[in-house]
N, C-alpha and C positions, 0 to 999 in steps of 0.2 A: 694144707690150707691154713693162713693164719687169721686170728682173732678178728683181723680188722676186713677180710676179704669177703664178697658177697658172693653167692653161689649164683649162677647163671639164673636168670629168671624171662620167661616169654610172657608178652599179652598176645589172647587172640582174643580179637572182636570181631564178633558175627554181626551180620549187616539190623540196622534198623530195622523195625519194620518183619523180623522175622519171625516167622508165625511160631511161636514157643508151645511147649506142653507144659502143662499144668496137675500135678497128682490129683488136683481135685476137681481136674474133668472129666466127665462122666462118658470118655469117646469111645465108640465102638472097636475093637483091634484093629480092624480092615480100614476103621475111618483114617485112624491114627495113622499107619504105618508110612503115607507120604510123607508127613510131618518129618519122623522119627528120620525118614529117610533123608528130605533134605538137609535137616539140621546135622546128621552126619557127615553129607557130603560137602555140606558150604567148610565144615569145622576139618577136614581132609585137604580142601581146596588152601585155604588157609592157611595149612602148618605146613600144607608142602611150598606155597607162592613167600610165607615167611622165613623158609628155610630151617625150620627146626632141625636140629641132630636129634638122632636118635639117642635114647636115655636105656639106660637101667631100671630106674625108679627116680618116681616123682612124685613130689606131693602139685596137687589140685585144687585151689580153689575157685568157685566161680561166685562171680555178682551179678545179680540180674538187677537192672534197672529195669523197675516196672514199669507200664504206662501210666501217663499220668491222670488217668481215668480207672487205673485201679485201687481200690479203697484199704485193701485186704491183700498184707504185703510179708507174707510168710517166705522168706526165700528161699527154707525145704522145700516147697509146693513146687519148685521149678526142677527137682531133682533129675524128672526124666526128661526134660530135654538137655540138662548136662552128662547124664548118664550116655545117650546119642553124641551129644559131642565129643565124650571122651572113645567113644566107638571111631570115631573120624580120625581119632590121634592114630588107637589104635593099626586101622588102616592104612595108614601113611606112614607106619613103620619108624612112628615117634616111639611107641612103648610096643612091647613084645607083646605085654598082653594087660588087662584093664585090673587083675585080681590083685590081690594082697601083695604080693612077693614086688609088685613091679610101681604101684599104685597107693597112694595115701591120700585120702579123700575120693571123689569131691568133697570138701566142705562150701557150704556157701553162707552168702555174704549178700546184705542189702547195700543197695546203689541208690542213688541218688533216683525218682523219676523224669524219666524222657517221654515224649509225646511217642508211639508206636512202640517201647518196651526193648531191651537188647540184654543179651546173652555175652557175657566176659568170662572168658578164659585166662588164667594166671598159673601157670605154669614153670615148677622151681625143678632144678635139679637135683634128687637126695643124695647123690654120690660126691657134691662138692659139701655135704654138711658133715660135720664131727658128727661120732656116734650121739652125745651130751646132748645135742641141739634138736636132732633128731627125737631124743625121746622126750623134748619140750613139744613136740607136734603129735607126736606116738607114744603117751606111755605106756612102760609095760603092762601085760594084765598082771592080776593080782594071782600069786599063784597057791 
């Protein structure tokens, strides 16, 4: 790859209006679990109707635009329903599996607010990055 080449990169965007989780919702496991489940399966529907390839590894970030009725805009707090969407990659046999070896992030990222709140998936290739670049996203631990 040279200097001046970008390495493949995907948006998914899950639909407006999608009912997101929040770490500091206080919902029951059984309440939550349609939630966890749709946002999986819209974020499945998606990489398979956008045609992603399948990867090796990838870095993740996502941006939530919150609503714009919410005041308190921490975009960790939205971690588990990106967590779910990368379960939907998973699924659709975009990444073999969500752990370290395959996976770098989620990291997230605030958006702009929207009226109803939306869930952004950004999606890079790590096998088109030089080792260099890669540890500008991932350095190493201290040993």
């Amino acid at each position: 790859m040279t200097a001046h080449t970008r390495p493949n990169t995907w948006r998914l965007e899950l639909p407006v209006n999608t009912q997101l989780i929040n770490a500091n919702d206080r919902m029951h496991p059984v309440k939550r679990a349609p939630y966890i489940k749709a946002i999986r399966q819209t974020a499945w529907a998606l990489a398979r109707r956008n045609k992603l390839p399948t990867l090796q590894r990838a870095h993740v970030f996502y941006v939530i635009h919150p609503d714009t009725e919410t005041r308190r805009r921490d975009p960790g707090n939205w971690s588990p329903s990106a967590k779910a969407a990368i379960d939907g990659l998973v699924d659709a046999g975009i990444l073999p599996d969500d752990n370290h070896h395959h996976l770098l992030g989620p990291d997230p990222r605030l958006g702009t607010p929207i009226k109803g709140s939306q869930l952004v998936l950004w999606i890079t290739d790590l096998d088109q990055l030089a080792p260099d670049h890669i540890a500008l996203l991932d350095p190493p631990a201290a040993a």
